[in-house]
C-alpha positions as a Markdown table, in Angstrom:
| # | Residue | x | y | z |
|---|---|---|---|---|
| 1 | Unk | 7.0 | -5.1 | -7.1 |
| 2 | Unk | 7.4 | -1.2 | -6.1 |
| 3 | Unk | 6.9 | 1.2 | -8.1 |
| 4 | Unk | 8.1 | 4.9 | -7.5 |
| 5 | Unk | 6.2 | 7.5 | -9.4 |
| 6 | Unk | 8.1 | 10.4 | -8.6 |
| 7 | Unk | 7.6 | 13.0 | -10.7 |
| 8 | Unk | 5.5 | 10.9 | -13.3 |
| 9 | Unk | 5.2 | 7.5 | -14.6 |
| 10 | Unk | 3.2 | 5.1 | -16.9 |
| 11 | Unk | 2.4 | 1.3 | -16.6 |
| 12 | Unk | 0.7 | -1.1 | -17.4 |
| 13 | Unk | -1.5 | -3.8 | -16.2 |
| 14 | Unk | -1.8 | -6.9 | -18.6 |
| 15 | Unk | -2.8 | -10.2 | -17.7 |
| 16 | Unk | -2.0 | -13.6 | -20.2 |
| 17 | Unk | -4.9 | -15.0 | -21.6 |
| 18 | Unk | -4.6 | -17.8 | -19.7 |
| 19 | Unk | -4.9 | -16.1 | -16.2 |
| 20 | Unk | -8.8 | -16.7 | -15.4 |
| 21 | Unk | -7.7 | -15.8 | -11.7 |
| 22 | Unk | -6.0 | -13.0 | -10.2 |
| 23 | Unk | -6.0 | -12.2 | -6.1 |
| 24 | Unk | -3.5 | -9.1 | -5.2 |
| 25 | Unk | -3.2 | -6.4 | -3.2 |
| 26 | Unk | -2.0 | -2.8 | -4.3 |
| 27 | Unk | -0.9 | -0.4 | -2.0 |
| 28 | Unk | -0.3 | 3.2 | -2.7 |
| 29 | Unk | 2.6 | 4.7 | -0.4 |
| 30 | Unk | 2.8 | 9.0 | -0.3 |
| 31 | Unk | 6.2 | 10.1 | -0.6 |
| 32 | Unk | 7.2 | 12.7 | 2.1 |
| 33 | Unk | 7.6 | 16.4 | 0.8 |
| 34 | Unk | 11.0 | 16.8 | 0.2 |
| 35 | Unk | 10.8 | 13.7 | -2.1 |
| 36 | Unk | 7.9 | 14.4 | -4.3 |
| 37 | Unk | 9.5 | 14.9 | -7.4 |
| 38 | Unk | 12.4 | 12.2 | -7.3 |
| 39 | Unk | 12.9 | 10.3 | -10.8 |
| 40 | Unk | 10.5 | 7.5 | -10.9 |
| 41 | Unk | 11.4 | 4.1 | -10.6 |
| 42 | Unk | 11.0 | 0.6 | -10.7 |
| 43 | Unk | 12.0 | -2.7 | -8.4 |
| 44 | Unk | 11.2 | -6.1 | -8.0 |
| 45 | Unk | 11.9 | -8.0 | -5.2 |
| 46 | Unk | 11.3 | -11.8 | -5.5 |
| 47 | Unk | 12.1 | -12.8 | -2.5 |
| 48 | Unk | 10.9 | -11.8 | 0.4 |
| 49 | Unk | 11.7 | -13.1 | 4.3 |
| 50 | Unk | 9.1 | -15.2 | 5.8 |
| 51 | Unk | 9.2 | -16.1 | 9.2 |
| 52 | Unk | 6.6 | -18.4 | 11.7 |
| 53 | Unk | 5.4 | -17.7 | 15.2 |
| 54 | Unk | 2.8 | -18.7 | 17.6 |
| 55 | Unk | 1.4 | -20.6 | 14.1 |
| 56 | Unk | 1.0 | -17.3 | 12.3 |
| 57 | Unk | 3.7 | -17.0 | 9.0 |
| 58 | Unk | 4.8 | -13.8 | 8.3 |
| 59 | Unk | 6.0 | -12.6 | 4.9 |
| 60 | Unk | 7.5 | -9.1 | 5.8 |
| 61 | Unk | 6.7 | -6.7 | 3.1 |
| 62 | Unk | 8.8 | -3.9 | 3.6 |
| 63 | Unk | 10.4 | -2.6 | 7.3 |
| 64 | Unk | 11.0 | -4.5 | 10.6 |
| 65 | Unk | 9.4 | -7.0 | 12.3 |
| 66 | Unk | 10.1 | -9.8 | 14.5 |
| 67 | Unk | 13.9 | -8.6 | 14.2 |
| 68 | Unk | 13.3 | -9.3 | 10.6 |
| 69 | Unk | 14.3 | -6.8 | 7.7 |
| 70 | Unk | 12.8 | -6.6 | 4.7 |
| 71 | Unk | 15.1 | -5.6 | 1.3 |
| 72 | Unk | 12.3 | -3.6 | 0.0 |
| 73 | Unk | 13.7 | -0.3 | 0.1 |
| 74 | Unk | 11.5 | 2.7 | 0.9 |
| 75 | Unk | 11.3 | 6.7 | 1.6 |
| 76 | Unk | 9.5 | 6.8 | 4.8 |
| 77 | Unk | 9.5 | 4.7 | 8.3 |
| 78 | Unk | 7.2 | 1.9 | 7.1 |
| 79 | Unk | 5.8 | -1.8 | 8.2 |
| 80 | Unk | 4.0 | -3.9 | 6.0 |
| 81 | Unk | 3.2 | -7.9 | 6.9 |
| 82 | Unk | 1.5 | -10.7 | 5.3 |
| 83 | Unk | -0.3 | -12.6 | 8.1 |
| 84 | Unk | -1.2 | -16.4 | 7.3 |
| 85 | Unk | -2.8 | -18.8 | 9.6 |
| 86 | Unk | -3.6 | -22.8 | 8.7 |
| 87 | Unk | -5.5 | -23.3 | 11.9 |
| 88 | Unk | -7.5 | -20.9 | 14.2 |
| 89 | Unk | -4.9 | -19.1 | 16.1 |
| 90 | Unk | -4.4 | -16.3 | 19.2 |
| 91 | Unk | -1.6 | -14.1 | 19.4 |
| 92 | Unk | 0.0 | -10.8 | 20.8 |
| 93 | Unk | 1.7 | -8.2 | 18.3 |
| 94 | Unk | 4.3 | -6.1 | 19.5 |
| 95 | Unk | 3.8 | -2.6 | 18.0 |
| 96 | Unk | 5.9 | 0.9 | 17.6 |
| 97 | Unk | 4.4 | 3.5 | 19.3 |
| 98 | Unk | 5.2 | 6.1 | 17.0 |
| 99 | Unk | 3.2 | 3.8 | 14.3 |
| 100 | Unk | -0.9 | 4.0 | 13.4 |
| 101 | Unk | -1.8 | 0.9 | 11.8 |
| 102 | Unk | -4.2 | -0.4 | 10.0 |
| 103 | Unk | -5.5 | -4.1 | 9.5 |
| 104 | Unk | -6.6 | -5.5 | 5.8 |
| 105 | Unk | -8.4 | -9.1 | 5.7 |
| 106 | Unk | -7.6 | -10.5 | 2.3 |
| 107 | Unk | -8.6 | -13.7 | 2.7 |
| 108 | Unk | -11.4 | -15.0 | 5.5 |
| 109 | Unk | -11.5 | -13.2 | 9.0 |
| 110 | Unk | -9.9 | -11.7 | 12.4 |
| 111 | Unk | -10.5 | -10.5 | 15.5 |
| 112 | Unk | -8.1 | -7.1 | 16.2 |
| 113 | Unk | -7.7 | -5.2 | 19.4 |
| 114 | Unk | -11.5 | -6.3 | 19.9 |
| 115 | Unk | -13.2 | -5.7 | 16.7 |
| 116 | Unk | -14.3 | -7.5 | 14.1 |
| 117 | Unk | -12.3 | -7.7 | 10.7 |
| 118 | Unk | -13.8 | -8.9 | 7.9 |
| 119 | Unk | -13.0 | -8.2 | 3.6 |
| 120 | Unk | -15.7 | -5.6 | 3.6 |
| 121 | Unk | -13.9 | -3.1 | 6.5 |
| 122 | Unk | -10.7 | -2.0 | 7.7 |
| 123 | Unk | -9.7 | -1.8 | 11.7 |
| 124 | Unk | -6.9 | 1.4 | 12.1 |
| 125 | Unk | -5.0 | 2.0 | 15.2 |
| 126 | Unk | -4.2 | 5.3 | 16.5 |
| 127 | Unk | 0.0 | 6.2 | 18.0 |
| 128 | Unk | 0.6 | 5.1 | 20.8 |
| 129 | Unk | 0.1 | 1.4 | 21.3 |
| 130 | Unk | 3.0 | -0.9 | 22.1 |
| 131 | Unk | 0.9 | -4.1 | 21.6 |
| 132 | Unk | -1.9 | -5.8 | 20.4 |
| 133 | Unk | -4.3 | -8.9 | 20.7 |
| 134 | Unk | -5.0 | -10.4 | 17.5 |
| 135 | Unk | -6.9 | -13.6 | 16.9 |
| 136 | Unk | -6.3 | -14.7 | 13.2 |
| 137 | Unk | -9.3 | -17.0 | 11.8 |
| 138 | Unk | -8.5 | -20.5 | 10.1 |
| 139 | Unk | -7.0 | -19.9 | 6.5 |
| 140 | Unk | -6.9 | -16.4 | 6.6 |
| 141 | Unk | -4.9 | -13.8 | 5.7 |
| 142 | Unk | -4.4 | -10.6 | 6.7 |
| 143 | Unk | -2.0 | -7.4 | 5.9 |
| 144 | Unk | -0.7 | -5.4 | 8.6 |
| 145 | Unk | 0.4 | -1.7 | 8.0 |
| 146 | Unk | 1.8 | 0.7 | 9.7 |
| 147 | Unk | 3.9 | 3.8 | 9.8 |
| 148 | Unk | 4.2 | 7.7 | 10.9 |
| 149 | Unk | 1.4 | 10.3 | 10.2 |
| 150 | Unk | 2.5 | 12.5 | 7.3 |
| 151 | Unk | 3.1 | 15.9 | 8.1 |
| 152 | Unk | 0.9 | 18.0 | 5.4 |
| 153 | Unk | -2.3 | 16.9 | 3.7 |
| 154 | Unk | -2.6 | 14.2 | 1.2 |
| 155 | Unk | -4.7 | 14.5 | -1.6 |
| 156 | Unk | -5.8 | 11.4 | -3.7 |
| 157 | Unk | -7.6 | 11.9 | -7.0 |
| 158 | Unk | -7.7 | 8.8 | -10.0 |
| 159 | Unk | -4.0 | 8.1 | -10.7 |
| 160 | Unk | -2.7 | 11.4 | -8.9 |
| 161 | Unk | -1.5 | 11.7 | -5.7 |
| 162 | Unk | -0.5 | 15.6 | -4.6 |
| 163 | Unk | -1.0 | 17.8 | -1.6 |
| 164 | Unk | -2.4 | 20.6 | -3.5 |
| 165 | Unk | -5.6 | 20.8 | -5.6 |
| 166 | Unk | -3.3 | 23.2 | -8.3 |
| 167 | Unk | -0.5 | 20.1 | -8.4 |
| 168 | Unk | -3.5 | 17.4 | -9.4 |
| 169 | Unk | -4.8 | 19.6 | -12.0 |
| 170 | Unk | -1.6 | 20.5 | -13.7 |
| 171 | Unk | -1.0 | 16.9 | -13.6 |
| 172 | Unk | -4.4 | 16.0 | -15.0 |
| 173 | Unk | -3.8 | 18.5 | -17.7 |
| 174 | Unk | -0.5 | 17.4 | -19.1 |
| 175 | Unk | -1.3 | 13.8 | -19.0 |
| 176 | Unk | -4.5 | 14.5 | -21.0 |
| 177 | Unk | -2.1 | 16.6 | -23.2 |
| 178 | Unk | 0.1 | 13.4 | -23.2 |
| 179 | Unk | 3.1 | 15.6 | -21.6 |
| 180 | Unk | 6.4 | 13.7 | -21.8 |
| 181 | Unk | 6.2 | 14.3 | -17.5 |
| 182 | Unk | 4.7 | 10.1 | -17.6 |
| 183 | Unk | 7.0 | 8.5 | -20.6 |
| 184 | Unk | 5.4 | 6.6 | -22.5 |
| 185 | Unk | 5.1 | 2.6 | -23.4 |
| 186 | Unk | 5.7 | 1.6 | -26.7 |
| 187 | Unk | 5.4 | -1.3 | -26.4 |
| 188 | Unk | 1.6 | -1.7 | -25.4 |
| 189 | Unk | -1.1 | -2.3 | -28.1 |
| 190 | Unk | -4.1 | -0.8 | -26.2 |
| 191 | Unk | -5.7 | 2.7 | -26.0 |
| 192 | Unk | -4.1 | 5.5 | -24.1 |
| 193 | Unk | -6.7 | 5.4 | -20.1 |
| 194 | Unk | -8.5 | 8.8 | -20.3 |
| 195 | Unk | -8.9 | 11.1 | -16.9 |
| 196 | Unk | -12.6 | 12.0 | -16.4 |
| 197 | Unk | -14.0 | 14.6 | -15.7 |
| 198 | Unk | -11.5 | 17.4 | -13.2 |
| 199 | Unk | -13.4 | 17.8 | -10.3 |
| 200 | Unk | -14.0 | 21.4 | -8.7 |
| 201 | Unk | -13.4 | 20.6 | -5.0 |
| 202 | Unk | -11.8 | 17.3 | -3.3 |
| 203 | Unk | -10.9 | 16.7 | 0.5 |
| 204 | Unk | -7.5 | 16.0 | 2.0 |
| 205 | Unk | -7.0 | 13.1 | 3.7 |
| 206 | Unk | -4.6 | 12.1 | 6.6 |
């Protein structure tokens, strides 16, 4: 599923009762400047390509890899892969130079470029590299991500992403004010989320 907030949206997230398990991975994706304020949208893709090599299956999330495309349709230069490995396995990644990546262990653990991946941390590549030594762990599974440095300043704050401290308060403020800028769900029996508290200061990140 990807979900373009655009201007403003609302969801929800609502499991059956009889889902005693749940094991996902949500990943936020800043729009670049000139498309902040696009409608928002929704898509669901159900099927995704998958391809094997050197042991390791691939789901591609989104972009290009091993000259495979993914239908997931996006605003920026992006690569996201699922990385799956049944048995212990070594391999070599070829990369885009133009890309920083990071790597994400869901499942068990890796060896990337050297260091040690594990749930608890996250190993990030800086530009530049055209490949990479990657020893996947028995029943493990990794994310790979990659793509272009933005050009300005991202700010993350809750459920508000902006690049100005003034955009993520006005935001703040009309969603606490229930502004029609997020729609609305009629359809959902629970309680309107709350913001906390504004902060006075926040940092920018890359």
């Amino acid at each position: 599923n990807l979900m373009t907030a655009g201007r403003g949206i609302s969801h929800t997230e609502v499991a059956p009762d009889t889902e005693t398990q749940m094991h996902a991975a949500q990943l936020w994706i800043a729009l670049p400047d000139d498309k902040l304020n696009i409608p928002p949208q929704f898509d669901h893709y159900p099927e995704l390509p998958v391809i094997t090599h050197d042991g390791v299956e691939y789901t591609v999330l989104v972009g290009e890899f091993l000259n495979t495309i993914s239908p997931v349709q996006v605003h920026t230069p992006l690569l996201g892969v699922d990385l799956y490995a049944h048995e212990t396995i070594t391999t070599r990644l070829t990369l885009n130079p133009k890309f920083e990546y990071g790597f994400m262990a869901l499942e068990g653990t890796a060896m990337v470029h050297g260091q040690e991946l594990t749930e608890d941390n996250l190993v990030v590549t800086e530009q530049g590299l055209t490949e990479i030594d990657l020893q996947i762990h028995q029943n493990s599974r990794i994310l790979l991500l990659g793509g272009e440095p933005f050009e300005s300043p991202i700010l993350l704050w809750w459920n508000f992403v902006g690049r100005t401290q003034e955009e993520l308060k006005e935001a703040y403020e009309q969603w606490m004010n229930a502004d029609s800028r997020f729609g609305s769900i009629p359809d959902y029996k629970g309680a309107r989320l709350e913001a906390p508290p504004f902060p006075e200061r926040m940092r920018a990140s890359k």
